[in-house]
MARVO-193723 format. One record per residue: residue number from 1; residue in one letter; x, y, z of N, C-alpha, C in turn. Coordinates in Angstrom, 3 decimals. Example, Ala and Ser with C-alpha at 12.3 -4.5 7.8 and 13.67 -1.06 7.14 Angstrom:
   k r      n.u      n.v      n.w     ca.u     ca.v     ca.w      c.u      c.v      c.w
   1 A   13.190   -5.690    7.800   12.300   -4.500    7.800   13.200   -3.300    7.800
   2 S   12.850   -2.250    7.080   13.670   -1.060    7.140   12.900    0.030    7.870
END
This chain:
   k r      n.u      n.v      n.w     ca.u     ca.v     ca.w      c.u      c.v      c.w
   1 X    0.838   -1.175    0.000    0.000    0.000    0.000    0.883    1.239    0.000
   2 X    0.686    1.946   -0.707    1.313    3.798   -0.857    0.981    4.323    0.340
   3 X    2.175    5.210    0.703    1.604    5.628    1.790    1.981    7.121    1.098
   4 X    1.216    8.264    1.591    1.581    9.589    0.876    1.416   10.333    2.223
   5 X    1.148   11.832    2.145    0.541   12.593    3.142   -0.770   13.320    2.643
   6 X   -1.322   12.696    1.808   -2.570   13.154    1.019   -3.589   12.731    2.535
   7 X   -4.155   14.220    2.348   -5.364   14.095    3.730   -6.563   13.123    3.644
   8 X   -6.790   13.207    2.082   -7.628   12.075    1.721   -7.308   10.834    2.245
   9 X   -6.343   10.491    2.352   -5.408    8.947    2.120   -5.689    8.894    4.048
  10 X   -5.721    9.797    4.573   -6.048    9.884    6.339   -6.790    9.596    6.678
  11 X   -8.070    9.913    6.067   -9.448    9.869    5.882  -10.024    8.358    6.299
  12 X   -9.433    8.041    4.852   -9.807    6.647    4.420   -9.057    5.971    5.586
  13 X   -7.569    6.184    5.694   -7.221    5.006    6.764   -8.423    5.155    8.238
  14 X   -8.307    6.637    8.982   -9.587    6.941   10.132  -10.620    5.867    9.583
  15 X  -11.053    5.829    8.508  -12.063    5.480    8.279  -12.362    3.674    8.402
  16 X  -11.236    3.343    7.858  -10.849    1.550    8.195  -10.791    1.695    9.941
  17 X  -10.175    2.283   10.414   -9.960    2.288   11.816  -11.093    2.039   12.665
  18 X  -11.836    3.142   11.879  -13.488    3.096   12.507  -14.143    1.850   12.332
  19 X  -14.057    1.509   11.339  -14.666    0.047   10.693  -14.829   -1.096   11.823
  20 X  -13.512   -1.172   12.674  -12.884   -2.163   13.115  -14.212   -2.223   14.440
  21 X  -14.450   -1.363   14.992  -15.106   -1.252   16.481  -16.777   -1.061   16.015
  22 X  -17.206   -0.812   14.509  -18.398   -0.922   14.147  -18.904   -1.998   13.786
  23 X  -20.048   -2.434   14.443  -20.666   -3.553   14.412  -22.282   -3.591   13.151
  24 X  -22.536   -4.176   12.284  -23.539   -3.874   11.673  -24.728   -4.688   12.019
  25 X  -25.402   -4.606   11.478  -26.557   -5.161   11.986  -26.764   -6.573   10.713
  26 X  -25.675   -6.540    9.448  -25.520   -7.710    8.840  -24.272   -8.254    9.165
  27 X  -24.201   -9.823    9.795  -23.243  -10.210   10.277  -22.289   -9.918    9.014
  28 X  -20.946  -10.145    9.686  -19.844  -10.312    8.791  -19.520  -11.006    8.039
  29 X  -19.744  -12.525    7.880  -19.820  -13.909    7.670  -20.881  -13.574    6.537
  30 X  -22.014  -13.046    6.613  -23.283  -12.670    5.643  -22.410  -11.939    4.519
  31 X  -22.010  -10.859    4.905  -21.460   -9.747    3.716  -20.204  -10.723    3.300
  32 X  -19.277  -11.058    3.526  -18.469  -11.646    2.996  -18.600  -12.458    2.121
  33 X  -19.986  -13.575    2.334  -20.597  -14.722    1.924  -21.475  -13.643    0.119
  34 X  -22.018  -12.692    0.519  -22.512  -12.037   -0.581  -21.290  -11.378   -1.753
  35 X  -20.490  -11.019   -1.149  -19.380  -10.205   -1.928  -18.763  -11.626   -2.795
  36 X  -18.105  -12.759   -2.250  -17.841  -13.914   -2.551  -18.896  -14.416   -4.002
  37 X  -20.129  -14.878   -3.733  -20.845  -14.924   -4.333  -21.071  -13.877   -6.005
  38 X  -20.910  -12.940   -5.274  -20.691  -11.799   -6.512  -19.648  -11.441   -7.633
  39 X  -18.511  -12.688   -7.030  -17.414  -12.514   -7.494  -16.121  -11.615   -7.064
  40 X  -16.253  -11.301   -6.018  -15.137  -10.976   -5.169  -14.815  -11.936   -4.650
  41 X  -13.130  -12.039   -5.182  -12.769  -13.588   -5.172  -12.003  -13.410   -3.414
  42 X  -11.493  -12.385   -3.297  -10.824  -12.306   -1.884  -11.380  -11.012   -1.299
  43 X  -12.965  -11.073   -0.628  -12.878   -9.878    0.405  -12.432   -9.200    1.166
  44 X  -12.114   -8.534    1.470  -11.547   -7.768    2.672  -12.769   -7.538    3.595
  45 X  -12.022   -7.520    5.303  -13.109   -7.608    6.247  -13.417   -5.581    6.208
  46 X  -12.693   -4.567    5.814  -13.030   -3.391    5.527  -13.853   -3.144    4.409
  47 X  -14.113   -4.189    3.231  -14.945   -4.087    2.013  -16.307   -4.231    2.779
  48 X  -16.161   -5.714    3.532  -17.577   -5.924    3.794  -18.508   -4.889    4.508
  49 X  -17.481   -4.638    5.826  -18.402   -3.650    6.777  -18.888   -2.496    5.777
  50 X  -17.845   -2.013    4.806  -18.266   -1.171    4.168  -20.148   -1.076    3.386
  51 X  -19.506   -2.643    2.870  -20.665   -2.895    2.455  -22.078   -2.940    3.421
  52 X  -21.715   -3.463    4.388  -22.549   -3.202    5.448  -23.850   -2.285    6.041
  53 X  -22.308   -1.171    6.356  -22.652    0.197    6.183  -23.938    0.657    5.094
  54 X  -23.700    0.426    4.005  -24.181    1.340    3.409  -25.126    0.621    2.990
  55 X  -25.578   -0.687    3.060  -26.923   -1.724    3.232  -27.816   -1.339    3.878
  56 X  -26.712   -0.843    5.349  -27.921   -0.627    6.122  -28.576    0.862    6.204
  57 X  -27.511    1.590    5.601  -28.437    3.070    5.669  -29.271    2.509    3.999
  58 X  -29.522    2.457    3.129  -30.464    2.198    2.206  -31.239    1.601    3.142
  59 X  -31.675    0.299    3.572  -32.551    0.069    4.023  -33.183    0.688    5.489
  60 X  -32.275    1.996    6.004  -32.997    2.377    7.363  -34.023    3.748    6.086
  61 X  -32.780    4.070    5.111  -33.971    5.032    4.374  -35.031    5.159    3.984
  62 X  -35.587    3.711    3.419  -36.571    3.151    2.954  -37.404    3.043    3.816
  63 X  -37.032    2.264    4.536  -37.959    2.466    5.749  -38.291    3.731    6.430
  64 X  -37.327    4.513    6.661  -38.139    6.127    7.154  -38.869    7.053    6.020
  65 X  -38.702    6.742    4.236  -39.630    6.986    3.497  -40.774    6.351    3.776
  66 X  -41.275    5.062    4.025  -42.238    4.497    4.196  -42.689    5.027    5.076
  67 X  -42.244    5.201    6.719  -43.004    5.588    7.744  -43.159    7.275    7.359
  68 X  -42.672    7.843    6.877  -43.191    9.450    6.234  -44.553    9.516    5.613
  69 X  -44.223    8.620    4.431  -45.607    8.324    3.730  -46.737    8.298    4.562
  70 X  -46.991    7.142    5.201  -47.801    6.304    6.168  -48.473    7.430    7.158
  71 X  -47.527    8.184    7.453  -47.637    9.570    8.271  -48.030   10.862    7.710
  72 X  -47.981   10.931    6.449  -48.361   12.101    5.582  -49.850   11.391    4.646
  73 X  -50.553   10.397    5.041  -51.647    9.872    4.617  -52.503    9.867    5.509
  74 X  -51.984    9.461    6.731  -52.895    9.431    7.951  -53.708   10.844    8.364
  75 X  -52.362   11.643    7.965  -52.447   13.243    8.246  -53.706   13.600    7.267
  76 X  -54.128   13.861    6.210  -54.716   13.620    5.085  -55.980   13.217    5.058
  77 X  -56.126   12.034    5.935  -56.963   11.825    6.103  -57.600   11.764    7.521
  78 X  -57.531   12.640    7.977  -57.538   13.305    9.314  -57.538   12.439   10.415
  79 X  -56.848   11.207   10.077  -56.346   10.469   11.127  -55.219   10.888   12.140
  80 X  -55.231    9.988   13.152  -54.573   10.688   14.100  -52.580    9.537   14.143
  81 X  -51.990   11.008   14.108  -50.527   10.377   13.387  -49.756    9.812   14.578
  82 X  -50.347    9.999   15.979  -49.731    9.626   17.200  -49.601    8.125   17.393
  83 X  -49.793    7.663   16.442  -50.154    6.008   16.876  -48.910    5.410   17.293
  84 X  -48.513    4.430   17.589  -46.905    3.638   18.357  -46.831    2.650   16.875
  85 X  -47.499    1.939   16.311  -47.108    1.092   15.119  -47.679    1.672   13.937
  86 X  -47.205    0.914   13.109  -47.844    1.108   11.267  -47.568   -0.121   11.256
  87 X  -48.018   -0.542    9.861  -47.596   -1.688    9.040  -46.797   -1.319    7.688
  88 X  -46.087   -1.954    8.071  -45.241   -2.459    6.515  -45.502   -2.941    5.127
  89 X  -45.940   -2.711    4.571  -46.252   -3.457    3.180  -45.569   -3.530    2.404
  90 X  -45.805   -4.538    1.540  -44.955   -4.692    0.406  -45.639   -3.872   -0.937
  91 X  -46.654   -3.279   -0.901  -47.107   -2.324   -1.963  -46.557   -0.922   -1.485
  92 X  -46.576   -0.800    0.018  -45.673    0.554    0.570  -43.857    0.573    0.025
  93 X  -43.719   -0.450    0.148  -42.010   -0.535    0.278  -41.771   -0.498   -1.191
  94 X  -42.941   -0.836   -2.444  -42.480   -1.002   -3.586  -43.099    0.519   -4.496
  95 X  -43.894    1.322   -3.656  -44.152    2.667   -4.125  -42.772    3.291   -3.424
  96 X  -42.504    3.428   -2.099  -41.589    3.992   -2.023  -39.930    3.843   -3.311
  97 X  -39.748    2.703   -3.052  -38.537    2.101   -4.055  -39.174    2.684   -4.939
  98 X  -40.301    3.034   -5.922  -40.389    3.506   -7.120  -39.568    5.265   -7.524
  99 X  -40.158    5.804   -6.232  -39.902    6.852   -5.605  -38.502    7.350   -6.134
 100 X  -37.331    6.161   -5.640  -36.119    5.757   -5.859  -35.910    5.379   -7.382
 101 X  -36.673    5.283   -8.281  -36.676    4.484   -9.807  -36.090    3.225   -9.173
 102 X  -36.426    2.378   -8.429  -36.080    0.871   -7.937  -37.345    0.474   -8.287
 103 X  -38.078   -0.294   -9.523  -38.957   -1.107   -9.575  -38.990   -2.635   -9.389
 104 X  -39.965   -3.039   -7.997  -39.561   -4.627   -7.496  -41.271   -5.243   -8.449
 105 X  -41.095   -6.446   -9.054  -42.418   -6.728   -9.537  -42.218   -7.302   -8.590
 106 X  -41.976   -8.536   -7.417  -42.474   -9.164   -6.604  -41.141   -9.313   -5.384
 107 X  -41.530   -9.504   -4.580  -40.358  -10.108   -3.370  -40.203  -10.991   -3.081
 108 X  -38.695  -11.930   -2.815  -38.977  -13.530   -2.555  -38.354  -13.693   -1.232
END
């Protein structure tokens, strides 16, 4: 590996550093097992978390588009937005993803 004094190049190492003590909410063994699969013939345990990472903010996004929606309908229809649950749908999660130009015809 190059080592320079490019601040960028600091960044990125901070940034592996960080990696190490962040835990995701997709095991490690999972992302590795997907990257593998994909044709990453030798992962790195900094690829995966990476990958991780950024799995899981797409899917925390989606999900807080959905609960927006859900909340800007209720509103609308002069329901009351205080409630503790919603439901999830898969016609919610696949308008939102449209939202995104992500079109799902079905989920398996």
């Amino acid at each position: 590996m190059v080592q320079t004094n490019n601040p960028n190049n600091n960044e990125v190492q901070s940034f592996i550093q960080m990696l190490q003590n962040y835990e995701s909410v997709f095991p490690d063994a999972l992302l590795m097992h997907i990257m593998h699969r994909s044709g990453v013939s030798k992962p790195s345990a900094a690829a995966a978390r990476t990958l991780g990472i950024a799995a899981q903010k797409f899917v925390s996004d989606i999900i807080n588009d959905a609960l927006a929606l859900t909340e800007l309908r209720e509103d609308a229809k002069g329901g009351i937005t205080n409630r503790e649950t919603f439901i999830l749908t898969q016609d919610l999660v696949k308008e939102v993803l449209s939202h995104r130009e992500i079109f799902a015809d079905s989920f398996h």
